[in-house]
C-alpha positions as CSV (number, residue, x, y, z in Angstrom):
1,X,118.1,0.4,194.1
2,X,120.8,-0.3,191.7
3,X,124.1,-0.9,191.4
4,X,126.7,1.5,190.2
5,X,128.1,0.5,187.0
6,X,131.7,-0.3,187.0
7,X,133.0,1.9,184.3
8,X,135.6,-1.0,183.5
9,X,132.9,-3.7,183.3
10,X,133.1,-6.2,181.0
11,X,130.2,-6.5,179.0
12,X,131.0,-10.9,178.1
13,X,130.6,-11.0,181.3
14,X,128.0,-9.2,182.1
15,X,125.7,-10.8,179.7
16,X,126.8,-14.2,181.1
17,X,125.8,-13.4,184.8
18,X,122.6,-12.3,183.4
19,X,121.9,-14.5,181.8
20,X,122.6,-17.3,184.4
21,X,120.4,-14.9,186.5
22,X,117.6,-15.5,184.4
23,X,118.1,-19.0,184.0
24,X,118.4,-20.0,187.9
25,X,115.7,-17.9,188.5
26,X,113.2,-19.3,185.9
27,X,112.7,-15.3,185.4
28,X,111.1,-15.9,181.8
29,X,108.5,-18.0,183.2
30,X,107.7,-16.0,185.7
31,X,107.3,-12.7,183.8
32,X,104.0,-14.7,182.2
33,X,102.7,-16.5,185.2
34,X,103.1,-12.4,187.3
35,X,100.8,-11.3,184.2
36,X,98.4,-14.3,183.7
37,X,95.4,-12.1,184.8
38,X,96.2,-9.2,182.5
39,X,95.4,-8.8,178.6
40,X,96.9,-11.2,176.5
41,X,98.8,-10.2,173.7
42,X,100.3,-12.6,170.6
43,X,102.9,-12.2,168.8
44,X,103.3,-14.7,165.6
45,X,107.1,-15.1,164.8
46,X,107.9,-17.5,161.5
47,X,110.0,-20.3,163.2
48,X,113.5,-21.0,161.7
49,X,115.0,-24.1,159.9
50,X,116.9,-26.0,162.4
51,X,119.0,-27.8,160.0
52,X,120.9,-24.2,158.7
53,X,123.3,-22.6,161.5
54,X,122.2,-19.6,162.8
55,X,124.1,-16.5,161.2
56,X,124.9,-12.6,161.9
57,X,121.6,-11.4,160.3
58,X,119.6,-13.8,162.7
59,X,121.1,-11.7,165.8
60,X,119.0,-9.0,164.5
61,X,116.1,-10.5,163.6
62,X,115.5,-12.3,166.7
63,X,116.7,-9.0,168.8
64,X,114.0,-7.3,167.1
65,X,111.2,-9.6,167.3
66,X,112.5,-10.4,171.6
67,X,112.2,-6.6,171.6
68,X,108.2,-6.5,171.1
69,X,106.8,-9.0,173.5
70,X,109.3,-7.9,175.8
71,X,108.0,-4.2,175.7
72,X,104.4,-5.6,175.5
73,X,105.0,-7.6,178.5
74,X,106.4,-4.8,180.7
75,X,103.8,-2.9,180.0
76,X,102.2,-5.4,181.8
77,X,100.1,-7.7,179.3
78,X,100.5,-11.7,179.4
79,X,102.4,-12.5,176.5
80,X,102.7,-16.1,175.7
81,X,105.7,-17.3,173.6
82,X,106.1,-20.3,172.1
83,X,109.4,-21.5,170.3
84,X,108.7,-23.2,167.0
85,X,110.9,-25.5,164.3
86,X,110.2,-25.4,160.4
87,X,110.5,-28.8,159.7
88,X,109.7,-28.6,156.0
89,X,110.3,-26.9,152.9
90,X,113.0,-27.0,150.0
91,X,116.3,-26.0,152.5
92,X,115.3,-29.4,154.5
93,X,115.1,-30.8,151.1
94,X,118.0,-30.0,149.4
95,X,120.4,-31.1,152.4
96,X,119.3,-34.3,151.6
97,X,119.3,-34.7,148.0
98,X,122.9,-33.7,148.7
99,X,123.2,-36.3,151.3
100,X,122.1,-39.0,149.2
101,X,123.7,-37.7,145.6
102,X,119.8,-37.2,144.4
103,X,118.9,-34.7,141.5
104,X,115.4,-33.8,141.6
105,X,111.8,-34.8,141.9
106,X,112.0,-37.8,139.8
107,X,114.9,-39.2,141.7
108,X,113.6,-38.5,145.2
109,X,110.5,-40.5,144.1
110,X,112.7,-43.4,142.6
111,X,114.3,-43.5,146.2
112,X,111.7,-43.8,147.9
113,X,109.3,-40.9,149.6
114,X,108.9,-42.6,153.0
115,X,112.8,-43.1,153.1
116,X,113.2,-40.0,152.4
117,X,111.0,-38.1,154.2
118,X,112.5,-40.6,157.2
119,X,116.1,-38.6,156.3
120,X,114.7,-35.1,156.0
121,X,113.3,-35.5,160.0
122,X,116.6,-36.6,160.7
123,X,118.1,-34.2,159.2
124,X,116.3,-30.9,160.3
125,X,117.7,-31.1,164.0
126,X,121.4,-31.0,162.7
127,X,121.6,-27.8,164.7
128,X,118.7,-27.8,167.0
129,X,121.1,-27.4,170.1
130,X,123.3,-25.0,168.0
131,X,120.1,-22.5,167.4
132,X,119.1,-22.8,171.4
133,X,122.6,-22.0,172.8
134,X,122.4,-19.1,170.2
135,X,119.0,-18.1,171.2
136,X,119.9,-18.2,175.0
137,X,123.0,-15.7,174.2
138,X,121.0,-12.7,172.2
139,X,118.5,-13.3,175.2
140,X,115.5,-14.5,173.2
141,X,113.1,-15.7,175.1
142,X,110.8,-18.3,173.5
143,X,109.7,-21.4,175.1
144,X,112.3,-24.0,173.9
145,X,111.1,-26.9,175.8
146,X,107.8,-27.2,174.4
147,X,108.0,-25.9,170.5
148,X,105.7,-26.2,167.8
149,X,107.0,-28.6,165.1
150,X,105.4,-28.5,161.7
151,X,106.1,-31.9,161.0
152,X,104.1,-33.2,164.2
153,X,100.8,-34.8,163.5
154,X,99.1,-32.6,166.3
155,X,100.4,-29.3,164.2
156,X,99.6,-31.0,160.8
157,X,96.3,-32.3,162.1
158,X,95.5,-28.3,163.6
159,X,96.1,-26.9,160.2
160,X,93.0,-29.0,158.2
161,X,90.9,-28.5,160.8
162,X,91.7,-25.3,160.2
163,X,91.1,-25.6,156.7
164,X,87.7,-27.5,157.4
165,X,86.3,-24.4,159.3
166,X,87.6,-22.2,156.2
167,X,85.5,-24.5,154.0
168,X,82.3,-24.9,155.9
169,X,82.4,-21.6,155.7
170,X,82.1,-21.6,151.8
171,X,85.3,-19.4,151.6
172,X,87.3,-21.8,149.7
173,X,87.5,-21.8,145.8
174,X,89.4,-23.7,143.0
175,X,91.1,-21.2,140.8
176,X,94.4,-20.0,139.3
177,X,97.5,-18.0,140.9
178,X,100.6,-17.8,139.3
179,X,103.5,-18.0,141.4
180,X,107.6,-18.9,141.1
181,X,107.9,-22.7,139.9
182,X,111.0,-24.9,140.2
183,X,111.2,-27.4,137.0
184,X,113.9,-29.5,138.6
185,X,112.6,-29.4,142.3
186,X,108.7,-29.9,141.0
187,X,107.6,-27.3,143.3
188,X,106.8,-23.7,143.5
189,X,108.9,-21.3,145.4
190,X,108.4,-18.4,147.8
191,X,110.0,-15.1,147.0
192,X,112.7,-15.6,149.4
193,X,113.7,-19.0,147.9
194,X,113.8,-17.3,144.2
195,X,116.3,-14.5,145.7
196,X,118.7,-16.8,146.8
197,X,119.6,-17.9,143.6
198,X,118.6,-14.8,141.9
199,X,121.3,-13.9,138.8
200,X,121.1,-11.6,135.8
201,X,120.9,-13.1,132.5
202,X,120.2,-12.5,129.0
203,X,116.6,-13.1,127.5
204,X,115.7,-13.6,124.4
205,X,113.3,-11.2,122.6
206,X,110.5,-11.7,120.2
207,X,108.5,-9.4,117.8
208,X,105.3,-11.4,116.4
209,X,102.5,-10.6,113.6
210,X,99.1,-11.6,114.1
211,X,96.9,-11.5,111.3
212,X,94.3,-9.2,111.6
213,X,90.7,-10.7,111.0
214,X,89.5,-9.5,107.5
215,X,92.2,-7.2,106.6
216,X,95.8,-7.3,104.8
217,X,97.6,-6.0,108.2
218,X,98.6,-7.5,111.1
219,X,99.0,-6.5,115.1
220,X,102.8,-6.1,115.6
221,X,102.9,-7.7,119.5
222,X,106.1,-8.0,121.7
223,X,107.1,-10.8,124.4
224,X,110.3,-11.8,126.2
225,X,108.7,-15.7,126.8
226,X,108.6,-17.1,122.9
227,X,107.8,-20.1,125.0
228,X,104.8,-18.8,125.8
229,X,103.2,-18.3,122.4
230,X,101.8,-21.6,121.9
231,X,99.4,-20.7,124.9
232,X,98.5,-17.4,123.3
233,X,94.7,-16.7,124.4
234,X,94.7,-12.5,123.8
235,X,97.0,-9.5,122.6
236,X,96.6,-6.3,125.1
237,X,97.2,-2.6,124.4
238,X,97.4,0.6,126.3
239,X,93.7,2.0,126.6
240,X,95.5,5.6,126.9
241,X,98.5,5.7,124.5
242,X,98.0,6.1,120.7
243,X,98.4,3.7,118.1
244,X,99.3,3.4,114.5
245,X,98.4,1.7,111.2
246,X,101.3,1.8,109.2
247,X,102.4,0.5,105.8
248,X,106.0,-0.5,106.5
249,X,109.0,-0.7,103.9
250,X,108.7,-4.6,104.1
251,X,105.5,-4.1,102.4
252,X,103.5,-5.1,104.9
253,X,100.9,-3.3,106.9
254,X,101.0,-3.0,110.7
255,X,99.0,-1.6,113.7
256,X,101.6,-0.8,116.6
257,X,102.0,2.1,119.3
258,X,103.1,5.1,117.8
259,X,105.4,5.9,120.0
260,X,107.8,3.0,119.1
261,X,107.5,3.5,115.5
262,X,110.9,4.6,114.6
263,X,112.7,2.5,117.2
264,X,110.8,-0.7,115.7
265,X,110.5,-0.2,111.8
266,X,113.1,2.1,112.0
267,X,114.6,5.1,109.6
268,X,115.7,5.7,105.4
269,X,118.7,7.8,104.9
270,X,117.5,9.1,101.3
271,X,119.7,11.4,99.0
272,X,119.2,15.3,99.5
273,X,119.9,18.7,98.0
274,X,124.1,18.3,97.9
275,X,126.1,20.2,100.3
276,X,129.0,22.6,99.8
277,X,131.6,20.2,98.8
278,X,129.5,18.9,96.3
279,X,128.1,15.8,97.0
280,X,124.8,14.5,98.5
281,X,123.5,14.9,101.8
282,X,121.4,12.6,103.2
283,X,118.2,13.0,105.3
284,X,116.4,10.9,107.2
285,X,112.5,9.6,107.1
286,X,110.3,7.2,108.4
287,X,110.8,3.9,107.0
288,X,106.6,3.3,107.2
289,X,103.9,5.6,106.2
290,X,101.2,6.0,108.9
291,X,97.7,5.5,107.0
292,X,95.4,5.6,110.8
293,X,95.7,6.7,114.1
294,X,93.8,5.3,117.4
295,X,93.6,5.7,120.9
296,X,94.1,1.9,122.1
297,X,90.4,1.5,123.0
298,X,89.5,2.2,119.6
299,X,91.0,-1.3,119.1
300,X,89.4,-3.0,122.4
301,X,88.1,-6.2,121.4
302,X,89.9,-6.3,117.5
303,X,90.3,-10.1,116.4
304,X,93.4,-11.8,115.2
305,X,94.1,-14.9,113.9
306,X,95.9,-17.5,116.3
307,X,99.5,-18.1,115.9
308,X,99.3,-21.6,116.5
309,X,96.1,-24.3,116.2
310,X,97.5,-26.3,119.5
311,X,95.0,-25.0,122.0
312,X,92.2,-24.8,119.8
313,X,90.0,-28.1,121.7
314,X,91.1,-26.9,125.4
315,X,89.7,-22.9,124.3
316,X,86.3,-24.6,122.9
317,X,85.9,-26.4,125.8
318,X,86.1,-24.1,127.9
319,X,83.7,-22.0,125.8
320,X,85.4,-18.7,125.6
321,X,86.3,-16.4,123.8
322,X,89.8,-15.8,122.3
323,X,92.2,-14.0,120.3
324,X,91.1,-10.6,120.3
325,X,92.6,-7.1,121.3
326,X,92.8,-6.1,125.5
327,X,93.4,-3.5,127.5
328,X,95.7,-2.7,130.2
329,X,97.6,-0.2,131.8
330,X,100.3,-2.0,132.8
331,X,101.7,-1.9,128.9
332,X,103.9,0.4,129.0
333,X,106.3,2.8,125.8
334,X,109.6,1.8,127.1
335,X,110.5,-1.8,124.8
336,X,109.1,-3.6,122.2
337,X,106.0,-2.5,120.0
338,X,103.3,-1.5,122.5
339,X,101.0,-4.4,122.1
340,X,102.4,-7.6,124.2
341,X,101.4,-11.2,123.9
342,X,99.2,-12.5,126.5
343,X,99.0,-16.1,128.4
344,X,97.3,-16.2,131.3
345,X,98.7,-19.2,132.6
346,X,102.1,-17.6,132.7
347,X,103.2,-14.2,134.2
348,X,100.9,-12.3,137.0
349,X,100.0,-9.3,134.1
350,X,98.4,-12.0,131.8
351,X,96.8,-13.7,134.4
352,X,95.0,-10.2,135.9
353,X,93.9,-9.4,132.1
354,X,92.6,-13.0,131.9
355,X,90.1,-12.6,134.8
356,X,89.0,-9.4,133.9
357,X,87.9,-10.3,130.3
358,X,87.0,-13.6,131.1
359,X,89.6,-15.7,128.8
360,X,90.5,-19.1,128.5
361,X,93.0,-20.8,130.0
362,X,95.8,-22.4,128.4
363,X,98.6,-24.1,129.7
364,X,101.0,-25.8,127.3
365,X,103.9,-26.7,129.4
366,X,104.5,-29.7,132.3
367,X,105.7,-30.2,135.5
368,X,109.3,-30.3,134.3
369,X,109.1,-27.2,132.3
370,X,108.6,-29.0,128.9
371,X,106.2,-28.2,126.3
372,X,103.1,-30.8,126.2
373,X,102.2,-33.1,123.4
374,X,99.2,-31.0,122.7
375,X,102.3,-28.8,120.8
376,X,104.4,-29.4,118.3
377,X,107.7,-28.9,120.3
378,X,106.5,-31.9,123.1
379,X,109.1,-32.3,125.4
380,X,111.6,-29.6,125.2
381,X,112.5,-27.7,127.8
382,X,110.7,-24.0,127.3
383,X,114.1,-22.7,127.7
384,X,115.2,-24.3,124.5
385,X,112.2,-23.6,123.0
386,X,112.2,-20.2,122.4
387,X,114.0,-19.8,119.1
388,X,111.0,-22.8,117.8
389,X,108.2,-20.6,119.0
């Protein structure tokens, strides 16, 4: 039934003759049309971005994905594949900012957005015949001549009535999700986008006192976004981990997590018995004195004074409550004080306590990253702001 296999064959070869086999032949066509009355079985692959080459780590990926309907299929099920082009997106985007010497949102829009949509289609078939050839030579088979294109009305047009049937439904809401944001681009960004340009780089730290509501002490909180003070809505704790109120060498009195007690407020080196050569040790103590201890829900719901007055109207609007102590697990003992600053409109932590004690929502920065005029700090860049807040 089969031919022996030459044990000098080239393998170049080989793949070519195949290949041309399967072309002549229309053999892709026909493995769907000899299966047409058997069970049908989709596979959903994301469509690449025709305006990028194809590179090494797309030989695998499309192997792999060819791999599945290509099993599915000899196991005799119909499986359809259709070949599709991303046509949108920020790498479409960005090939033509560079085109045109553009830098940013409010650039594009002086340009023009019809113009420049006009160059981003033009654009995003740079290497459409590139990707096919390269398609055609890891044998995945996908069919080319009839793609998908998410920039065609028919696919645009699909997706709300898709949409429509999701809201008839009554399964649509308006709400909140905090996600990657691009200042300069005006436009979040998926996970994959944030890792190509992913860098380490030094933060800058901050520890805060809130004053306590009807006592001379105050909530020692932590938070790597000073930025994100002015939209200050709640303080959150540990419900499990054991907390202090301490009178501190400064004089002033503090409730913090007892377990970062000496790494925050720190140690004395006082003057002991002396040693054998005559002069003074020196020993070392706590720098605080611990008056109370508490397990962090003992301090569930404790009110502080707000930092700042700036979101004062958009909280009593909203007719909410704000500014008292939360509880989380997700605080952990490692940095800072044990008691962390929360915002709900910034970071995916504050935003799960905000829903599940109901607080307001405050969000004190723009578009382009910049505090709002509701602040004190309007229109610098958070960055920037940090030492400020």
């Amino acid at each position: 039934m089969y031919n022996k296999v030459d044990t000098n064959l080239n393998f170049v070869d080989r793949e070519k003759q195949v290949e041309k086999f399967w072309e002549e032949n229309d053999i892709f066509r026909k493995s769907m049309e000899n299966r047409k009355e058997g069970e049908t079985y989709t596979f959903y692959d994301g469509p690449p971005t025709a305006n990028g080459k194809p590179h090494i780590g797309h030989v695998e990926t499309r192997t792999i994905k060819d791999m599945i309907p290509r099993y599915q299929t000899m196991k005799g099920k119909y499986v359809p594949r259709k070949a599709g082009w991303d046509t949108h997106g920020l790498p479409v985007e960005l090939e033509v900012e560079k085109l045109l010497g553009l830098n940013g949102k409010e650039q594009i829009e002086e340009y023009g957005i019809e113009p420049f949509i006009k160059k981003c289609k033009e654009s995003v078939w740079k290497y459409k015949g590139m990707w096919e050839d390269f398609s055609g030579t890891v044998g995945f088979w996908a069919d080319m001549d009839n793609p998908y294109v998410t920039y065609d009305d028919n696919f645009i047009e699909s997706e709300w009535w898709a949409l429509k049937q999701i809201w008839d439904k009554k399964l649509l809401y308006k709400g909140f999700k905090i996600v990657p944001y691009c200042p300069r681009c005006g436009t979040p960004l998926s996970s994959q986008e944030v890792a190509q340009g992913y860098k380490t780089v030094k933060e800058r730290s901050a520890v805060v006192r809130f004053k306590v509501v009807g006592e001379d002490a105050y909530f020692l909180a932590w938070t790597t976004t000073p930025w994100t003070l002015p939209s200050n809505v709640a303080l959150c704790v540990n419900p499990d981990e054991t907390y202090c109120k301490v009178k501190a060498a400064d004089g002033f009195t503090y409730y913090m997590a007892e377990a970062l007690l000496d790494k925050v407020l720190g140690k004395l080196g006082t003057p002991a018995a002396k040693g054998k050569d005559g002069a003074p040790d020196t020993e070392e103590v706590a720098a605080y004195e611990v008056l109370e201890t508490y397990k962090g829900t003992d301090l569930e719901r404790k009110e502080y004074e707000p930092l700042f007055d700036f979101a004062k109207d958009i909280i009593e609007k909203q007719h909410k409550k704000a500014h008292y102590i939360t509880c989380d697990n997700y605080v952990t003992m490692t940095d800072g004080t044990g008691i962390v600053h929360i915002a709900p409109a910034f970071g995916e932590d504050d935003a799960n306590v905000g829903r599940k004690y109901d607080l307001p929502f405050v969000q004190l920065v723009n578009g382009k990253g910049e505090l709002t005029e509701e602040t004190a700090y309007a229109g610098v860049f958070v960055k920037k702001a940090d030492p400020w807040c």
